[in-house]
C-alpha positions in Angstrom: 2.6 25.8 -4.3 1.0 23.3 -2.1 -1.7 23.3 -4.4 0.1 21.9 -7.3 1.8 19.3 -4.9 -1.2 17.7 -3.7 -2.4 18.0 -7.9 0.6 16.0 -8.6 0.4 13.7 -6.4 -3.6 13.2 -7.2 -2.6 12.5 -10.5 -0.1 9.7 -9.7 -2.8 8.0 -7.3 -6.1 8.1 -9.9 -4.5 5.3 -11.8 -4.0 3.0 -9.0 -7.0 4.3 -7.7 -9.0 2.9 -10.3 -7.0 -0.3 -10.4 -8.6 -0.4 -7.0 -11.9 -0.3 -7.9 -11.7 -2.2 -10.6 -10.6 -5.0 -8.4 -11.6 -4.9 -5.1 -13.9 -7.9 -5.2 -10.9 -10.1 -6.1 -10.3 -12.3 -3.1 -6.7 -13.2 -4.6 -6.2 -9.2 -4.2 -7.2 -9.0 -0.7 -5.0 -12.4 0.5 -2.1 -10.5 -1.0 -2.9 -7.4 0.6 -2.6 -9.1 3.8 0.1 -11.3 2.9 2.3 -8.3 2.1 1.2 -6.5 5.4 2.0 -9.8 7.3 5.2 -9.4 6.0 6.4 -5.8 6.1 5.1 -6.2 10.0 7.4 -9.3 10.4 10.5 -7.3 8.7 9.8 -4.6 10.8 9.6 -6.2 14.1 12.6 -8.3 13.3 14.7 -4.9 12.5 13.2 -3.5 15.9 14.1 -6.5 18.1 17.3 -7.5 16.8 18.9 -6.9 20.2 17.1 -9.9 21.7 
């Protein structure tokens, strides 16, 4: 059972996968990468200090 699982889910990431690797040299790729990190860690930290 866990077998198949961890197939499944191997077969949802190989598309993005590729997509990866296709374009990990794009430098618009990486500034949204990090733009959308910035931001879930902004989100996140807001939620967690809302007492303040």
């Amino acid at each position: 059972m866990f077998l198949t699982i961890v197939d499944t889910i191997n077969k949802w990431i190989n598309p993005f996968r590729s997509w990866l690797e296709d374009n990990n040299h794009n430098p618009f790729f990486w500034a949204g990468v990090v733009l959308v990190g910035l931001a879930v860690f902004a989100l996140t930290y807001d939620a967690l200090n809302k007492d303040k």
